[in-house]
N, CA, C and O atoms as a DFTB+ gen file, in Angstrom:
312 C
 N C O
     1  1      13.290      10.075      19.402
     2  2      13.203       9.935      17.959
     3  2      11.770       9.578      17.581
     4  3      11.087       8.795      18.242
     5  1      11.283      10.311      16.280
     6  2       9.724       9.569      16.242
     7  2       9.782       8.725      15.252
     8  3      10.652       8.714      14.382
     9  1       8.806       7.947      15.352
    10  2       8.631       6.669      15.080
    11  2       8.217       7.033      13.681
    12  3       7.825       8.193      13.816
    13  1       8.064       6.672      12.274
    14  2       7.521       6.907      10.886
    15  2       6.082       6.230      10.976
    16  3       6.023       5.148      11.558
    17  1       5.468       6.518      10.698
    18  2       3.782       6.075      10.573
    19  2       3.527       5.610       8.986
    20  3       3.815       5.919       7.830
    21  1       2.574       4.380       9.991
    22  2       2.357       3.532       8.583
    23  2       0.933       4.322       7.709
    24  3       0.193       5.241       8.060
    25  1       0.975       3.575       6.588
    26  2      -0.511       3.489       5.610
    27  2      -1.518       3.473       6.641
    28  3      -2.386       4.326       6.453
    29  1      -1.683       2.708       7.758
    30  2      -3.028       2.361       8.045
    31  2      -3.296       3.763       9.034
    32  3      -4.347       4.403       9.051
    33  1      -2.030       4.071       9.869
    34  2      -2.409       4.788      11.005
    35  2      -2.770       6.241      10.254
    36  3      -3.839       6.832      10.407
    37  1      -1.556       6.741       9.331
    38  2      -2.693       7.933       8.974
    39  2      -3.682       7.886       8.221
    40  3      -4.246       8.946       7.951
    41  1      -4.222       6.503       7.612
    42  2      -5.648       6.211       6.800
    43  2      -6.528       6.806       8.074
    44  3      -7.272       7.787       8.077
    45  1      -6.231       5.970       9.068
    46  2      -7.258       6.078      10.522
    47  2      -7.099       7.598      10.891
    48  3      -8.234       8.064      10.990
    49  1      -6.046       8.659      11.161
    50  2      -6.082      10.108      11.551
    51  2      -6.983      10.735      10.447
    52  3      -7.733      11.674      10.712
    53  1      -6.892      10.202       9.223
    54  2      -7.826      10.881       8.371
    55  2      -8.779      10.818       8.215
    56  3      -9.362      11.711       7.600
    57  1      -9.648       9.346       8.860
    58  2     -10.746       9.276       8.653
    59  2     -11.494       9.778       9.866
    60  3     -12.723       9.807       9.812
    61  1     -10.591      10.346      11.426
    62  2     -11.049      10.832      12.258
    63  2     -11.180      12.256      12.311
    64  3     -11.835      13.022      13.018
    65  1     -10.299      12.409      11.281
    66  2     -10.516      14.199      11.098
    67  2     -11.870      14.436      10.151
    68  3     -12.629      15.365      10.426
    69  1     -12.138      13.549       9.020
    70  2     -13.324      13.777       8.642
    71  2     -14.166      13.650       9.505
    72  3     -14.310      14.715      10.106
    73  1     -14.753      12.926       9.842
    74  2     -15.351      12.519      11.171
    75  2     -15.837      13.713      11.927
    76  3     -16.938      14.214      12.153
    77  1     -14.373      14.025      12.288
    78  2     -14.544      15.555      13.390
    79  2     -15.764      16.674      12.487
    80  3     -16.815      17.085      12.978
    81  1     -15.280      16.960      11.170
    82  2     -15.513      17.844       9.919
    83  2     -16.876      17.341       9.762
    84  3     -17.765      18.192       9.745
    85  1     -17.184      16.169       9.650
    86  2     -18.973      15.851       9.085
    87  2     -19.844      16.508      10.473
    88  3     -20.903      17.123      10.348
    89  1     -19.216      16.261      11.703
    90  2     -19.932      16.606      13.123
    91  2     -20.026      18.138      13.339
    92  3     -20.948      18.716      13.915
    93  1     -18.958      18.688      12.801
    94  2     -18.677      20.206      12.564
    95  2     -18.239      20.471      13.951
    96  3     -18.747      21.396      14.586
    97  1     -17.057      19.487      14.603
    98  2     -16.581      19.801      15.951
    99  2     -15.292      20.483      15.611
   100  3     -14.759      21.114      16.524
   101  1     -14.536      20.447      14.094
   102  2     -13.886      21.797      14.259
   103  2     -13.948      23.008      13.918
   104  3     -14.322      23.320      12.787
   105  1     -13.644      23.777      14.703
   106  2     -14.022      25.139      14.639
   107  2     -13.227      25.916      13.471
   108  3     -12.258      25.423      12.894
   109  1     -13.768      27.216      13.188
   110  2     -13.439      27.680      11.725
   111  2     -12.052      28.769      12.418
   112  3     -11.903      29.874      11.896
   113  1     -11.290      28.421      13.370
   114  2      -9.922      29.144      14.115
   115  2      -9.342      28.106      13.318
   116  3      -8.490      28.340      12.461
   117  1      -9.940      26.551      13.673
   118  2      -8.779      25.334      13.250
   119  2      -9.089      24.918      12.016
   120  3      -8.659      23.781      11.824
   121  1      -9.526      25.268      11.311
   122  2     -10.403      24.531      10.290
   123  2      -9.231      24.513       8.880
   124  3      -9.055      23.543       8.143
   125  1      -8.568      25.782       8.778
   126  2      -7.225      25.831       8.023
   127  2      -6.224      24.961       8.343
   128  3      -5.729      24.357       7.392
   129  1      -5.802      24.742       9.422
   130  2      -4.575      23.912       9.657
   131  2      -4.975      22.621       9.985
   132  3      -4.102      21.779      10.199
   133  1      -7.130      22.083      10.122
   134  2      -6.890      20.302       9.846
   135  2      -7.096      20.481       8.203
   136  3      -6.585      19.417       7.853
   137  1      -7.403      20.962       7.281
   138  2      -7.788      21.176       6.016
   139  2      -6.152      20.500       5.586
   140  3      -5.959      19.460       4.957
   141  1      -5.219      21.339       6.078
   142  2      -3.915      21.597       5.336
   143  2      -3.740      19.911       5.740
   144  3      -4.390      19.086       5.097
   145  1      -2.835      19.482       6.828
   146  2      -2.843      18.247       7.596
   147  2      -3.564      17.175       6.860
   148  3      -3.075      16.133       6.423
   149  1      -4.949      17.629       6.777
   150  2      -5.900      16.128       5.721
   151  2      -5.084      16.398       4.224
   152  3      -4.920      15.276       3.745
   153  1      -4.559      17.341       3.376
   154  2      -4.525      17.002       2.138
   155  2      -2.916      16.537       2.367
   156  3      -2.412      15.914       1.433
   157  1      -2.225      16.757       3.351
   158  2      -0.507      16.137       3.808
   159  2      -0.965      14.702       4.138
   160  3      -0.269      13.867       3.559
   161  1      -1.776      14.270       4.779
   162  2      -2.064      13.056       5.049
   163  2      -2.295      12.167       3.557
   164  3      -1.683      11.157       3.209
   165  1      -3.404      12.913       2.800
   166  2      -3.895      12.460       1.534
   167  2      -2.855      11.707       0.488
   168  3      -2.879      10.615      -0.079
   169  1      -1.351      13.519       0.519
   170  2      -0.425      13.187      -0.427
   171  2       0.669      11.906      -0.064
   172  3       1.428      11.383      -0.880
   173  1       0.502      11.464       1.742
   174  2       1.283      10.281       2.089
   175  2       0.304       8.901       1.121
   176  3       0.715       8.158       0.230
   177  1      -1.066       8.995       1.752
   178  2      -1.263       7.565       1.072
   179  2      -1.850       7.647      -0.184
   180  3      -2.602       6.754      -0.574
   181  1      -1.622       8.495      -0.772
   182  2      -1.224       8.336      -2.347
   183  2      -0.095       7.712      -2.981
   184  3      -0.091       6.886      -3.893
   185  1       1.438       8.551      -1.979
   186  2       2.150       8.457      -2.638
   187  2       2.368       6.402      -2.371
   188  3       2.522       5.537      -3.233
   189  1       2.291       6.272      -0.929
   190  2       2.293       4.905      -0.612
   191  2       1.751       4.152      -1.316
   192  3       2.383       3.166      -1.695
   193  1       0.294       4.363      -1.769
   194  2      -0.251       3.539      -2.842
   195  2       0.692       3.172      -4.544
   196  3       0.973       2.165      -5.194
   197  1       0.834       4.186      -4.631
   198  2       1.930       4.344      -5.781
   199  2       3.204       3.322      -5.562
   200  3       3.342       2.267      -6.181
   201  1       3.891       3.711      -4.804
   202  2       5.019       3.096      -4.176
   203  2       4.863       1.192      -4.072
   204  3       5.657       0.323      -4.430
   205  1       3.551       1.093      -3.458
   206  2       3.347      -0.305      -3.263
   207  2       2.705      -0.851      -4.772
   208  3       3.375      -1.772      -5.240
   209  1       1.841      -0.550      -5.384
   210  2       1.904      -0.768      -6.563
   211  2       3.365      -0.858      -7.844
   212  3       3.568      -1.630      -8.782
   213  1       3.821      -0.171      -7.527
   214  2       5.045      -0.291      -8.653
   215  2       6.232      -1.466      -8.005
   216  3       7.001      -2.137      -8.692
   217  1       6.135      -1.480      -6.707
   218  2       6.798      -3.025      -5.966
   219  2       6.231      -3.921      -6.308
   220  3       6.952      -4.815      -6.750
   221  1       4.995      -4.146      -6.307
   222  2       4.314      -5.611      -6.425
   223  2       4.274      -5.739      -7.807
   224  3       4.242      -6.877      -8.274
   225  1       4.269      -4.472      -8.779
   226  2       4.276      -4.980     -10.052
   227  2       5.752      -5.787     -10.525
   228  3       5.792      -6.764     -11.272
   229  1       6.892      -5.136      -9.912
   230  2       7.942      -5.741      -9.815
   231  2       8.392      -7.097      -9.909
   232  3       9.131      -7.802     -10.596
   233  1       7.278      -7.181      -8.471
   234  2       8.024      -8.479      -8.004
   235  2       6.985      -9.679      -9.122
   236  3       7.412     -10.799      -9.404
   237  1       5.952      -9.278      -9.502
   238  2       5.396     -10.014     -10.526
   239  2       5.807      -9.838     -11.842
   240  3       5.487     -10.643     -12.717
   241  1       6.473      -8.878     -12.052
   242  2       7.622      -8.897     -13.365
   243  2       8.209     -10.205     -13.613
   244  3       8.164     -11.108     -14.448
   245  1       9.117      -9.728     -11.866
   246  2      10.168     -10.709     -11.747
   247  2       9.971     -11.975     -12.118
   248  3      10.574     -12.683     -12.925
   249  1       8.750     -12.236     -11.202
   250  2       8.293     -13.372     -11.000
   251  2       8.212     -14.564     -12.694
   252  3       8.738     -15.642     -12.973
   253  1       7.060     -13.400     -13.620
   254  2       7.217     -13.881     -15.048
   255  2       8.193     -14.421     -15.824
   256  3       8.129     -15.369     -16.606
   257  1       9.498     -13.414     -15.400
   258  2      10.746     -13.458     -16.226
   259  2      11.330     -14.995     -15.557
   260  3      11.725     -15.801     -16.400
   261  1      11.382     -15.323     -14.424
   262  2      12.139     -16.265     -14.410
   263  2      11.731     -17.424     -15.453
   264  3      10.741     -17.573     -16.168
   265  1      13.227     -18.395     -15.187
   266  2      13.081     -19.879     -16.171
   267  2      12.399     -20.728     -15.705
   268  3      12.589     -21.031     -14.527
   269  1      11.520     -21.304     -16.363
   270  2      10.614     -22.711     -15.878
   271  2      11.571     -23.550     -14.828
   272  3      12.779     -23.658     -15.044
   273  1      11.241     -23.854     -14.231
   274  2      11.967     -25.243     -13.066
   275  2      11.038     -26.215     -13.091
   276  3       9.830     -26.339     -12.888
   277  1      12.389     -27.165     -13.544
   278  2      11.818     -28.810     -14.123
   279  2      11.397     -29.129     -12.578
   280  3      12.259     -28.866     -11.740
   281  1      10.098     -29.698     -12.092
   282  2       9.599     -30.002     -10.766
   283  2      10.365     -31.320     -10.467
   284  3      11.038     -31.376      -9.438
   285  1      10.315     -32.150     -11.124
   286  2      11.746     -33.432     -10.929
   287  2      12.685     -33.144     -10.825
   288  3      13.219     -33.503      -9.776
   289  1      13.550     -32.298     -11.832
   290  2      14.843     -31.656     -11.282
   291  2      14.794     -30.990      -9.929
   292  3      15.502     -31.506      -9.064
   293  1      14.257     -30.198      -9.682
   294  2      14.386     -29.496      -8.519
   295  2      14.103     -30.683      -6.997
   296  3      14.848     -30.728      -6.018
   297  1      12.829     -31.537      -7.206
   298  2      12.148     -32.265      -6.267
   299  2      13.297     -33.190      -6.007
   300  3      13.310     -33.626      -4.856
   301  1      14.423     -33.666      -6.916
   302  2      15.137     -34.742      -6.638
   303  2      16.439     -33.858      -6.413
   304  3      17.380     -34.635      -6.579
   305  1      16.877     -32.728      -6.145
   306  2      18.093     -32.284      -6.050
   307  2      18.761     -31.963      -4.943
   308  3      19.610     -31.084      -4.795
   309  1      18.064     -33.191      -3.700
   310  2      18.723     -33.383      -3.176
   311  2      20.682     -33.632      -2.675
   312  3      20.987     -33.993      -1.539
């Protein structure tokens, strides 16, 4: 079974395929299918960025909406 890959690891495949591309170590046989691959990579940490942004805005929604907690009430409610 394969494993799902995070944000960072294909940040890192992408920044090694540029890499490859600034050195001009791939050849113009492969040059279509890392082209294709870098903009599939691109549309993952986009969409991830997206994804993690609209969570954290969430959870700081959330966070706003709740009710004040009396720090004595809570500290003594033992």
């Amino acid at each position: 079974m394969k494993k799902a890959k995070n944000y960072s690891q294909v940040l890192q495949e992408l920044e090694e395929t540029l890499e490859k591309m600034n050195k001009g170590d791939i050849t113009i046989d492969n040059l279509e299918a890392e082209v294709k691959a870098a903009a599939e990579k691109i549309t993952f940490l986009r969409r991830k960025l997206r994804s993690t942004e609209t969570q954290i805005t969430k959870i700081l929604k959330d966070i706003e909406e709740e009710e004040p907690v009396d720090a004595e009430t809570w500290l003594h409610n033992d």
